[in-house]
C-alpha positions as CSV (number, residue, x, y, z in Angstrom):
1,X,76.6,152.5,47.3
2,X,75.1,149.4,45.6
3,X,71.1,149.6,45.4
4,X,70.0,146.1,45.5
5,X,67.9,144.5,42.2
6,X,65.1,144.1,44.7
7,X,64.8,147.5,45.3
8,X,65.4,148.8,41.3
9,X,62.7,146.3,40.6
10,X,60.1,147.3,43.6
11,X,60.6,150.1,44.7
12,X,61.5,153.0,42.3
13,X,58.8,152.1,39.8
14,X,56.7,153.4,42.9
15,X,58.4,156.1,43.1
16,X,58.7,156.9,39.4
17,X,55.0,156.3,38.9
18,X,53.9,158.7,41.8
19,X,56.0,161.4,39.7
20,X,53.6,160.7,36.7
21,X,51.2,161.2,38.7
22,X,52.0,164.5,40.3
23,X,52.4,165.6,36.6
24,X,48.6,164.9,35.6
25,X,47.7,166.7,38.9
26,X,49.7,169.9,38.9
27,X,49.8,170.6,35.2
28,X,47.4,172.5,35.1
29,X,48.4,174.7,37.8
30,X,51.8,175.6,36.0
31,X,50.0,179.0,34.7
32,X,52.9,179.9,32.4
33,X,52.1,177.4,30.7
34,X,49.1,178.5,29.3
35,X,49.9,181.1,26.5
36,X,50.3,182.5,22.9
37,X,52.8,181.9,21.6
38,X,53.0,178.3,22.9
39,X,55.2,178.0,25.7
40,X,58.8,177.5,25.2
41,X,58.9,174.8,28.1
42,X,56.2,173.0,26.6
43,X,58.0,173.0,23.1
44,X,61.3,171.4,25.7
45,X,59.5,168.9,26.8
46,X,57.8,167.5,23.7
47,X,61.2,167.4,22.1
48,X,62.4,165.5,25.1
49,X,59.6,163.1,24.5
50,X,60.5,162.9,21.0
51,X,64.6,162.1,21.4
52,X,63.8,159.5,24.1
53,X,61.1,157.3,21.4
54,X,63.9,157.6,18.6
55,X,67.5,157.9,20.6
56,X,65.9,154.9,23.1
57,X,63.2,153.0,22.4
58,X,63.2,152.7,18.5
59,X,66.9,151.6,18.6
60,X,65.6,148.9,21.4
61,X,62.6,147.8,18.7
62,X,65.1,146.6,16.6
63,X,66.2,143.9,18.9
64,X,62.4,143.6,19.5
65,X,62.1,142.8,15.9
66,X,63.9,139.6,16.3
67,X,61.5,138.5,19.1
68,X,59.1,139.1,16.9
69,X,60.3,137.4,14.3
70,X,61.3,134.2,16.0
71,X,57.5,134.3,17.6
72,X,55.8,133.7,14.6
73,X,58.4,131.8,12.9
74,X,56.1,129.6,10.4
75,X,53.1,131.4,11.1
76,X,51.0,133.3,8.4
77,X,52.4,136.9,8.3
78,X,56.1,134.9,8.8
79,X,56.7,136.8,5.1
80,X,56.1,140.0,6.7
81,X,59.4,142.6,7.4
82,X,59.4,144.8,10.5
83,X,56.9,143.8,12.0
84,X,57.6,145.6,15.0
85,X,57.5,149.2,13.1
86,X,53.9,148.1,11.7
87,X,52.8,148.1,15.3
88,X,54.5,151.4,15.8
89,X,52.8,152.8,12.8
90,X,49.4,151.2,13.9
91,X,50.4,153.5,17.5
92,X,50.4,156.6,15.4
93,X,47.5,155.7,13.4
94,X,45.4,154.8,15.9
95,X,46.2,158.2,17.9
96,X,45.7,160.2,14.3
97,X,42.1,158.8,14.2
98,X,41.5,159.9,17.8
99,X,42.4,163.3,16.8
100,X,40.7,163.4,14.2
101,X,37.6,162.5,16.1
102,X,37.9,164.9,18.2
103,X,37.9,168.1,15.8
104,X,35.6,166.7,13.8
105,X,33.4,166.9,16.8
106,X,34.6,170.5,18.0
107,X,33.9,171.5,14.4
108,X,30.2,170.3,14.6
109,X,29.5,171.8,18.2
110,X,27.5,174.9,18.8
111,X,29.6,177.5,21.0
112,X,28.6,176.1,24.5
113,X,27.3,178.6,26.9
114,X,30.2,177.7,29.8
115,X,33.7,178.5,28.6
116,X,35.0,176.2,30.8
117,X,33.3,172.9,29.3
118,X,34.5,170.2,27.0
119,X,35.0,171.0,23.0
120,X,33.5,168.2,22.0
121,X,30.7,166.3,21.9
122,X,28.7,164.0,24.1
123,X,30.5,161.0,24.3
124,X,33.6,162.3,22.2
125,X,35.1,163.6,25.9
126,X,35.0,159.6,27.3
127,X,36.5,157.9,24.2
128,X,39.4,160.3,24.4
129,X,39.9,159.5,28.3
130,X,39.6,156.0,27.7
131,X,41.7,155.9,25.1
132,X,44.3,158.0,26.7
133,X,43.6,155.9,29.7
134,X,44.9,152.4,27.9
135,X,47.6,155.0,26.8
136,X,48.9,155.2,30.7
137,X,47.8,151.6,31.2
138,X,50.6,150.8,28.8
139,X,53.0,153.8,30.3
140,X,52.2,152.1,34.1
141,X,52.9,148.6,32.9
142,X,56.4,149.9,31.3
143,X,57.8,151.5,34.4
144,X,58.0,147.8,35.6
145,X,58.6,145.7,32.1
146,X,61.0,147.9,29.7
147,X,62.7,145.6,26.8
148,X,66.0,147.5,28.8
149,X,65.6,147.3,32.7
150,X,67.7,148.9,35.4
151,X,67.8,152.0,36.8
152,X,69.1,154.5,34.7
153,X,66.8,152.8,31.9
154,X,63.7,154.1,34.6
155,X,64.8,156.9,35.1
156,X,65.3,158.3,31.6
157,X,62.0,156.7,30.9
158,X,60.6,158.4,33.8
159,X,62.0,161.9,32.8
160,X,60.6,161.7,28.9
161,X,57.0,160.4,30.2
162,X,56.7,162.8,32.6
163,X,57.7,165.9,30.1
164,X,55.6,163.8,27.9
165,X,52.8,163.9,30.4
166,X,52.8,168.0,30.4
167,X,52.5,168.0,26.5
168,X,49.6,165.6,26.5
169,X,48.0,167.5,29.5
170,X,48.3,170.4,28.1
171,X,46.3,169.2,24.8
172,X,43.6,167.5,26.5
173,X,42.9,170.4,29.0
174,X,42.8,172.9,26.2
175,X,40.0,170.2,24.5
176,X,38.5,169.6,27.5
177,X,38.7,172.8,30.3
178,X,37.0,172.1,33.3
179,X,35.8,168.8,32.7
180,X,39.5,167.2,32.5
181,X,40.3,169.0,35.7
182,X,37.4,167.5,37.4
183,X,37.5,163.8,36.2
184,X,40.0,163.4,33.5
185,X,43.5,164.0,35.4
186,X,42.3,161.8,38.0
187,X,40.8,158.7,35.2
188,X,44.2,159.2,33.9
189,X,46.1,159.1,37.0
190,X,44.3,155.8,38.1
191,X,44.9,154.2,34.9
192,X,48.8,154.9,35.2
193,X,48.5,153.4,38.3
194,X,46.5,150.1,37.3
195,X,49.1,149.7,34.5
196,X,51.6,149.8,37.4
197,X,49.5,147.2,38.9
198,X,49.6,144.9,36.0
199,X,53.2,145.0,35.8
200,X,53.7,143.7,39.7
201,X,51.2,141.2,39.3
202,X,52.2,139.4,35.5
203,X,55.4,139.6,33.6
204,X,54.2,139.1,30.0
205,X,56.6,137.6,27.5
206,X,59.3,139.2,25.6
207,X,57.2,139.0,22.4
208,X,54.4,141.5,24.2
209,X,57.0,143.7,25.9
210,X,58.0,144.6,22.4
211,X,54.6,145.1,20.8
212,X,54.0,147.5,23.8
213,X,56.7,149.8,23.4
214,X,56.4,149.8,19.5
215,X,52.9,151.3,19.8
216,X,53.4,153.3,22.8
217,X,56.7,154.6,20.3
218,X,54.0,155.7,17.6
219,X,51.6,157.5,19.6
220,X,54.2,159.4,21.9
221,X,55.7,160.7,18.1
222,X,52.0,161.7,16.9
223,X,50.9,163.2,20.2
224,X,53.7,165.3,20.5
225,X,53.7,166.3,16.6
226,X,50.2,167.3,17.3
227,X,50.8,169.7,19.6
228,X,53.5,171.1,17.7
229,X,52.4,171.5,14.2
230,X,49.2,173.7,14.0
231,X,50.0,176.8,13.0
232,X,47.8,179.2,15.6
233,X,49.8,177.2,18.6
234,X,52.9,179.1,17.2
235,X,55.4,177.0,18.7
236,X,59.1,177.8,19.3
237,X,61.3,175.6,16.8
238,X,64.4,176.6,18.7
239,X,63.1,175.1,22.3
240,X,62.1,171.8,20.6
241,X,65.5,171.3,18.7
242,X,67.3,172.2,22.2
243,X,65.2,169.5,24.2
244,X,65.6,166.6,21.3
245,X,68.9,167.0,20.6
246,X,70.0,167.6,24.4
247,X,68.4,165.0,25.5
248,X,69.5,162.9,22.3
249,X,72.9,163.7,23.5
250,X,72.3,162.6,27.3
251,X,71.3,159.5,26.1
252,X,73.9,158.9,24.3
253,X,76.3,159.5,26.9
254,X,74.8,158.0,29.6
């Protein structure tokens, strides 16, 4: 059966983005996922996360690179090469220095009376909700405006975001405890759903699409790592090789 453009176009990013949401809502009721050693399903997923940003979208910034390139033809940083990897490094950056905000603040915190309130310190909770919010803005937009559209392209994008969603979850949940339940999930959800927004009502050019993926490629890699790497998480290697490199090999295939 042929599914008409209309419908790939309209319709399924709908679809796709009310799975994103369900992930930000039911996360944390997936109770299995909350133990030491880190779960082995969490260590999947971020390695699904982190096949789709190298196996997909990094391969796709390289034709990226030449819209790039041909945008600022003349211009100042014309001298500049990859361009387009700068802005993926400027992704990662950008969600290093978030992190690192946000220790720093759990570091200089008195142990709070409730266990089940935020790490951090005033104000430290909304920059990382609005930053992860812009995050999903971008993620939203995306299920419309991919530098690859069609189906299959949404749906693989669909199934890494929404793996990626239970990593990132996860994280801010353990940072933030009750407080993310109560206003976080949902700031997040709406913002996934405004980026969604975006996308129906302006297509922005080809030159945007790809500075968009580039830094959403950057901070999916560095919000994944950073889940992964600290040593008193101890994650499962094993699980995070079998979701990269099976996913890797879908992708491939498909």
């Amino acid at each position: 059966m042929r599914i008409k453009q209309g419908t790939v176009t309209t319709v399924f990013p709908l679809l796709a983005a009310a799975v994103l949401v369900a992930m930000h809502l039911v996360a944390g009721r997936l109770r299995f996922l909350d133990v030491i050693p880190r779960s082995r399903w969490l260590s999947i997923a971020g390695g699904v996360a982190v096949a789709y940003v190298f196996v997909r979208l990094l391969p796709e910034l390289s034709a990226g690179q030449e819209v790039v390139r041909r945008a600022i033809s003349g211009e100042v940083l014309v001298g500049l090469e990859n361009h387009i990897y700068v802005v993926a490094l400027f992704g990662l950056v950008t969600f290093y220095g978030l992190e690192r905000v946000v220790r720093t603040s759990q570091e200089h915190r008195p142990a709070a009376q409730d266990a089940e309130r935020t790490t951090t310190g005033p104000g430290v909770f909304w920059l990382h909700i609005a930053s992860f919010g812009v995050y999903n803005l971008l993620i939203g937009y995306l299920l419309l405006h991919r530098i690859r559209p069609g189906l299959m392209s949404l749906a693989f994008y669909t199934i890494a975001m929404a793996l990626h969603f239970l990593v990132t979850d996860y994280g801010l949940r353990k940072d933030h405890r009750r407080d993310y339940d109560r206003i976080g999930r949902w700031a997040l959800s709406v913002a996934l759903l405004g980026g969604l927004a975006a996308g129906y009502l302006a297509s922005l050019p080809e030159l945007w699409i790809a500075v968009l993926t580039a830094f959403l490629s950057g901070g999916v890699i560095l919000n994944v790592l950073k889940e992964e790497l600290p040593e008193e998480r101890k994650s499962h290697i094993m699980p995070f090789f079998i979701g990269a490199f099976g996913y890797a090999a879908i992708l491939l295939l498909a």
